[in-house]
GUDRENTI-950325 format. One line per 4 residues: number of its first residue (from 1); their letters; for each residue x, y, z of N, C-alpha, C. Coordinates in steps of 0.05 Angstrom, whole numbers. Example, Ala and Ser with C-alpha at 12.3 -4.5 7.8 and 13.67 -1.06 7.14 Angstrom:
2
1 = as = 264/-114/156/246/-90/156/264/-66/156 ~ 257/-45/142/273/-21/143/258/1/157
# end
This chain:
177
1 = xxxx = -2170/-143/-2604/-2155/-130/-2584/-2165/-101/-2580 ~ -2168/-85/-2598/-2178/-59/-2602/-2207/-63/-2577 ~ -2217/-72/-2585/-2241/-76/-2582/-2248/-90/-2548 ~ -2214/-101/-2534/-2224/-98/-2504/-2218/-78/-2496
5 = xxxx = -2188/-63/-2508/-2183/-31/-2501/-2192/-13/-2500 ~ -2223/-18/-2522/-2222/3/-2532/-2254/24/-2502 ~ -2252/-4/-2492/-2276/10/-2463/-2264/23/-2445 ~ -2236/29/-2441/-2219/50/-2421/-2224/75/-2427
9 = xxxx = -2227/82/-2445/-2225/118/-2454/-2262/118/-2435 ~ -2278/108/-2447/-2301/108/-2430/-2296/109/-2405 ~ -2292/95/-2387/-2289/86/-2363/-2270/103/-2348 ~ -2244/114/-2356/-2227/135/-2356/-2241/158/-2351
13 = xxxx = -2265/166/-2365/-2273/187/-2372/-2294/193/-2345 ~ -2308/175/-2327/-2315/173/-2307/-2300/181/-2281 ~ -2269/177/-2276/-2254/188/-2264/-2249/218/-2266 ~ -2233/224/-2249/-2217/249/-2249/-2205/260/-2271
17 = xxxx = -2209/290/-2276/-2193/295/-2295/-2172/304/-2293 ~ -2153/298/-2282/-2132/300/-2276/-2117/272/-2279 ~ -2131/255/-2278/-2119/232/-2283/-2122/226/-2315 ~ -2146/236/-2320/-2155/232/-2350/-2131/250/-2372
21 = xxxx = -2125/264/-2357/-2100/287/-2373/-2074/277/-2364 ~ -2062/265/-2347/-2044/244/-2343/-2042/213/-2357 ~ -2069/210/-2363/-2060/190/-2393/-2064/199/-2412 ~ -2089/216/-2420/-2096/220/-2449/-2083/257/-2460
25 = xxxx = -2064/264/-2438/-2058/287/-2450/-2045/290/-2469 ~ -2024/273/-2469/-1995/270/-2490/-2011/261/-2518 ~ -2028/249/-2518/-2039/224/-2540/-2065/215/-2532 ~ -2082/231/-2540/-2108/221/-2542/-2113/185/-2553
29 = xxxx = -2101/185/-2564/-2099/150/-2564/-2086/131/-2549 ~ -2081/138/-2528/-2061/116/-2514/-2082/89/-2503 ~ -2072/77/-2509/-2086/47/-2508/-2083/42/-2472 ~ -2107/31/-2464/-2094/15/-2421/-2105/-10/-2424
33 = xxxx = -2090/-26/-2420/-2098/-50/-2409/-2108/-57/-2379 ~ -2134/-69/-2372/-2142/-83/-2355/-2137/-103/-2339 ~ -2122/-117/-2330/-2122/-143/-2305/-2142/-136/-2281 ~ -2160/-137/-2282/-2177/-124/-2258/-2182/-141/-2234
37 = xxxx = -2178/-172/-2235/-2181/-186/-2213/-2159/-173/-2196 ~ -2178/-171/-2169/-2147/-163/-2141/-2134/-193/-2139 ~ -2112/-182/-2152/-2090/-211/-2151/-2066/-191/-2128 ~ -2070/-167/-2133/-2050/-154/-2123/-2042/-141/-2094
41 = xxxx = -2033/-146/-2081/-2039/-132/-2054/-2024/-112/-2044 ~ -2035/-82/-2029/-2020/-60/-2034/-2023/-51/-2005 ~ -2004/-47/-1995/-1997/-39/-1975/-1994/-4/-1966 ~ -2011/10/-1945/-2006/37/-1955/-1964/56/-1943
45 = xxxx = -1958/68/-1962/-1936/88/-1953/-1932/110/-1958 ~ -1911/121/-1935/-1921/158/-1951/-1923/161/-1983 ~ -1940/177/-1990/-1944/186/-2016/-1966/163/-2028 ~ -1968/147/-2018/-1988/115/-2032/-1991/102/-2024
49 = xxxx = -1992/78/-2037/-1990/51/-2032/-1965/40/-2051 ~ -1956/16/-2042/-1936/3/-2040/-1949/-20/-2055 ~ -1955/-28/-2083/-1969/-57/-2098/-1949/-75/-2095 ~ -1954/-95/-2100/-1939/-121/-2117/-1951/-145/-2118
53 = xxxx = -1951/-169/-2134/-1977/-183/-2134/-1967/-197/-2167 ~ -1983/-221/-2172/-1974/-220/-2197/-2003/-224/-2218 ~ -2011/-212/-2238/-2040/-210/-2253/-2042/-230/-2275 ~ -2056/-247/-2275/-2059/-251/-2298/-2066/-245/-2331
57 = xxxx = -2062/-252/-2353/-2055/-231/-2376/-2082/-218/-2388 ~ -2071/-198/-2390/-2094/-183/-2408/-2097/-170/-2430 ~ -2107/-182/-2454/-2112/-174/-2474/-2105/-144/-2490 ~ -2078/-141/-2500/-2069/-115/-2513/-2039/-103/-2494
61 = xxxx = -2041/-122/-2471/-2023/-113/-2443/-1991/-104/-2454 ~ -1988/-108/-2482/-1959/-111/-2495/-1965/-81/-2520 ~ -1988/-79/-2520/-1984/-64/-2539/-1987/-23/-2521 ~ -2003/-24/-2494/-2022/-13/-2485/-1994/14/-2456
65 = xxxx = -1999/33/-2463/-1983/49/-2450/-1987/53/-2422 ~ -2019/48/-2407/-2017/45/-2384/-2034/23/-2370 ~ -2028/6/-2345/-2059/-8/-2342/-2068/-7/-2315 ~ -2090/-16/-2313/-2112/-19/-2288/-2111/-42/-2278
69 = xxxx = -2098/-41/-2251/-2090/-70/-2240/-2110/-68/-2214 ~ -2123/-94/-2205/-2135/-99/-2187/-2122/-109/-2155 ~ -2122/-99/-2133/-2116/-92/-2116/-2123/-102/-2089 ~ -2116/-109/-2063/-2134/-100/-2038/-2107/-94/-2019
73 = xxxx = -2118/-68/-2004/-2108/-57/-1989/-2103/-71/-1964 ~ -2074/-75/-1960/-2074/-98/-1935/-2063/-73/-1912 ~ -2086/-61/-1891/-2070/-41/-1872/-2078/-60/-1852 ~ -2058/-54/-1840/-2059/-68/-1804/-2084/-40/-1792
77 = xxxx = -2076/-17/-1793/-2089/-19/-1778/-2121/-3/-1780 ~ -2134/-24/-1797/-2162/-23/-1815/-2167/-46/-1797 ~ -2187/-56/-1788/-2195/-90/-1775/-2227/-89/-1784 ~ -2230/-107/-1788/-2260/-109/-1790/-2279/-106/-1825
81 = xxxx = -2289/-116/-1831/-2308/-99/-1848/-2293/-117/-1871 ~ -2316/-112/-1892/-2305/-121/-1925/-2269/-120/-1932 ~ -2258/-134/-1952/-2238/-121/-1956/-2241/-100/-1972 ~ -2216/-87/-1977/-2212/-55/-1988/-2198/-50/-2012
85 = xxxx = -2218/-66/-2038/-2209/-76/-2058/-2212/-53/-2073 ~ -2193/-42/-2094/-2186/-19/-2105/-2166/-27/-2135 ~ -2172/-10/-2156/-2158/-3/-2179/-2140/10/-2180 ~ -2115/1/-2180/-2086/20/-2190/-2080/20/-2214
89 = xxxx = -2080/48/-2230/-2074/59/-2256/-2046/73/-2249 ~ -2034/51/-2266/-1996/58/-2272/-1994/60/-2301 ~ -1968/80/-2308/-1961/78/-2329/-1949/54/-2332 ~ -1947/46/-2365/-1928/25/-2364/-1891/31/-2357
93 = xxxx = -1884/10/-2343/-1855/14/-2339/-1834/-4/-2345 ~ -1819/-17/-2351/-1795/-18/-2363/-1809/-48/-2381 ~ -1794/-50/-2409/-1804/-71/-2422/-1787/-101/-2424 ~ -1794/-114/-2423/-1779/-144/-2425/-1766/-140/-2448
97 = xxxx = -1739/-149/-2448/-1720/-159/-2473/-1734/-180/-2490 ~ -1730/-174/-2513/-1732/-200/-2534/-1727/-226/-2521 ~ -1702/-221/-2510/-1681/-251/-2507/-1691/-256/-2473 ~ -1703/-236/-2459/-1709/-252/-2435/-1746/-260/-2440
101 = xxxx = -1757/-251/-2455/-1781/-272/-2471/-1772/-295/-2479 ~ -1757/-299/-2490/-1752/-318/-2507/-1735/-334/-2487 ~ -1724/-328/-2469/-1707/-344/-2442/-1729/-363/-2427 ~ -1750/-341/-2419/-1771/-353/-2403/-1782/-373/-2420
105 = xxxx = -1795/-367/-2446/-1800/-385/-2460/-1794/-412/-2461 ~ -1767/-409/-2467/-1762/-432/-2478/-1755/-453/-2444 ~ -1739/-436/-2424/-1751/-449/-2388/-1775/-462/-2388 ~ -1804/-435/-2393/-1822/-458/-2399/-1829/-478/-2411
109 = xxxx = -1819/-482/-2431/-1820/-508/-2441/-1809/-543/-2439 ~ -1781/-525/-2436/-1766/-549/-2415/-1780/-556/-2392 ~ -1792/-538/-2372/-1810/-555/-2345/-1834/-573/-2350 ~ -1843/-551/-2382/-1867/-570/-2390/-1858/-600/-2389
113 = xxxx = -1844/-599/-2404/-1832/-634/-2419/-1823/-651/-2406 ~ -1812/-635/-2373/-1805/-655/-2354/-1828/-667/-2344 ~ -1844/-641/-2334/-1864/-659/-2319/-1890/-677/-2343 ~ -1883/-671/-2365/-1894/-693/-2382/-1878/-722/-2379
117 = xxxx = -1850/-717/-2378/-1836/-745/-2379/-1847/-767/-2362 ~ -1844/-743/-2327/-1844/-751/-2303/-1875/-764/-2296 ~ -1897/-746/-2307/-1923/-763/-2311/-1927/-783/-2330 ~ -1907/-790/-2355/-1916/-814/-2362/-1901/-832/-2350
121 = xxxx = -1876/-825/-2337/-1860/-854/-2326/-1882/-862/-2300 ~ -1894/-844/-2284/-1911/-848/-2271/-1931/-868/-2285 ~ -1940/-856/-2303/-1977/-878/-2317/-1973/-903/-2327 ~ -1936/-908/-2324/-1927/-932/-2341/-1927/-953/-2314
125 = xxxx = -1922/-940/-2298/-1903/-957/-2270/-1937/-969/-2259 ~ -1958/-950/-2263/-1980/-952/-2244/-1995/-969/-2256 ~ -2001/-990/-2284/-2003/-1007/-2287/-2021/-1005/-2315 ~ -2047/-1026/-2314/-2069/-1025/-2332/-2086/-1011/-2320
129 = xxxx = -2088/-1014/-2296/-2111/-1001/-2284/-2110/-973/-2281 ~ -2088/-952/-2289/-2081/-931/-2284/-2104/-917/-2306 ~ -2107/-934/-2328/-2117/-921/-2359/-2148/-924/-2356 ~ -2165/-928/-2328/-2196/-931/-2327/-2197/-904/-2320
133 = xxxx = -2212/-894/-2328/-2233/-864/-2338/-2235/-858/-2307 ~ -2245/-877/-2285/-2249/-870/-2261/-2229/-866/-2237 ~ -2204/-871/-2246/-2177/-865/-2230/-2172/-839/-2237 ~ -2159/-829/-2223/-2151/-794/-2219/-2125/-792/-2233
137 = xxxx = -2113/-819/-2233/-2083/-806/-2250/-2093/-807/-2275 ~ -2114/-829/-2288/-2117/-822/-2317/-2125/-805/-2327 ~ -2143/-777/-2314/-2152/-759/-2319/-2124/-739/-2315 ~ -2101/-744/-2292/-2078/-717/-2298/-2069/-732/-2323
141 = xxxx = -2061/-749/-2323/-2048/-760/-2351/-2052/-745/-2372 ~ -2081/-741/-2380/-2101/-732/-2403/-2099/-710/-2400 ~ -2105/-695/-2382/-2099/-667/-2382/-2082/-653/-2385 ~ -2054/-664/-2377/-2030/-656/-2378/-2020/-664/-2400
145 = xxxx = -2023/-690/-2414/-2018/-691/-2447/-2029/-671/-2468 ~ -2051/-666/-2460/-2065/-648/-2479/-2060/-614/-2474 ~ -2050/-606/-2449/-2041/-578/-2444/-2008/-580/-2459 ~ -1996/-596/-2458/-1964/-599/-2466/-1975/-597/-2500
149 = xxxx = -1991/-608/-2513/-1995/-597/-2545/-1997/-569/-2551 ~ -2008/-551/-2533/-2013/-522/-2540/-1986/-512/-2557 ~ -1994/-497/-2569/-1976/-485/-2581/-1955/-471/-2569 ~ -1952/-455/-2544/-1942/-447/-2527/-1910/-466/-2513
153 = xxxx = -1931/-498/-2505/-1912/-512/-2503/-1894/-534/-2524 ~ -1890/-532/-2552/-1883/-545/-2564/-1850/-535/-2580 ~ -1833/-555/-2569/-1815/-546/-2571/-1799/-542/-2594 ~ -1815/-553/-2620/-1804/-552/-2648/-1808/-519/-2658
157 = xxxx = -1819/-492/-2637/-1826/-462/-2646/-1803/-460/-2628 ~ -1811/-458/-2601/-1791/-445/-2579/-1766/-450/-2577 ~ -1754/-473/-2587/-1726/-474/-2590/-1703/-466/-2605 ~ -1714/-469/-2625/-1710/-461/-2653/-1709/-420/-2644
161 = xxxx = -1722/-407/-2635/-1736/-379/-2633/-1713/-373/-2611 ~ -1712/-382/-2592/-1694/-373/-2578/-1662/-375/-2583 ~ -1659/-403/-2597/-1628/-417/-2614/-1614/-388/-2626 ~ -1637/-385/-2645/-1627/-363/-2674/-1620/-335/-2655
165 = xxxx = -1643/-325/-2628/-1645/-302/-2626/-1613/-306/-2614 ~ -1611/-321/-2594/-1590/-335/-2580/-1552/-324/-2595 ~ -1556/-347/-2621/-1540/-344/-2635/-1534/-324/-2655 ~ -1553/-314/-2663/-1556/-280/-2686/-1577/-269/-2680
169 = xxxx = -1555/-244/-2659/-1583/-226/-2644/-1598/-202/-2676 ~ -1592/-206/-2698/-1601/-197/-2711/-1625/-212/-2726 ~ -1632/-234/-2714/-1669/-251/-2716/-1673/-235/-2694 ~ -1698/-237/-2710/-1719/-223/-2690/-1740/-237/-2687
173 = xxxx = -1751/-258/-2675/-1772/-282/-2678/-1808/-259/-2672 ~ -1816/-273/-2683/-1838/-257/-2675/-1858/-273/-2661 ~ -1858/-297/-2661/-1878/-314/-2659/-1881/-306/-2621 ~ -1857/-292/-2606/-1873/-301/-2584/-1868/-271/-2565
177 = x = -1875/-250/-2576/-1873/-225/-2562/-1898/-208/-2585
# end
């Protein structure tokens, strides 16, 4: 983890210093996390732009006080030309509860298990021929059996983790924050 964070102070240090003293003034160590694909689209308004978008995860993103999210500027009235893909550096801002990790969690896992049910009542109904290598359901079958083992989706951690936090907010599970 150190070790994807640890290329921001570099890269930081290429920018403005004014921005460089807006993260690293308080704490020369403050950790940033990266999402840099433009997943996000930012609209401009007085004073900025206007983000929202959703990133996929990035390595330290829980531990790291500010990050660098990837962007494109959607203005009306820009026409023409490349898009106007850009880096927004935010502090971090408000943190998820234990118990709404552990809410989502364990949601996700319940959807997992349906649509595992719902794909095997499917592979059962669709016959012998469903299980030849060259049909397309036997490959979701396989794929989707083998994503539902991850650790992530198995419901003998997540249930149990959310039950206790659930019932004695004094557990503190660790396994999934």
């Amino acid at each position: 983890m150190a070790g994807v964070v640890a290329v921001h102070p570099w890269e930081i240090a290429l920018l403005d210093s004014q921005l460089q003293d807006e993260i690293y003034g308080a704490d020369p160590d403050t950790w940033v996390a990266s999402p840099y694909a433009p997943q996000g689209r930012a609209r401009p308004v007085a004073g900025g732009y206007l983000l929202s978008g959703d990133w996929q995860y990035s390595t330290g993103t829980d531990h790291c006080q500010w990050i660098i999210l990837g962007g494109i500027v959607m203005d009306p009235a820009r026409s023409g030309g490349p898009p106007d893909v850009r880096y927004f550096i935010l502090p971090r801002g408000a943190t998820i509860s234990t118990g709404a990790r552990l809410e989502f969690r364990r949601n996700q896992v319940r959807a997992v298990q349906r649509v595992l049910f719902a794909v095997d009542k499917l592979f059962a109904r669709a016959g012998s021929a469903a299980i030849w290598s060259t049909r397309p359901l036997e490959r979701y079958w396989r794929d989707l059996r083998t994503a539902g083992t991850h650790i992530c989706n198995v419901t003998d951690t997540v249930y149990p983790a959310w039950a206790g936090y659930q019932f004695d907010p004094s557990l503190r599970p660790t396994t999934f924050h």
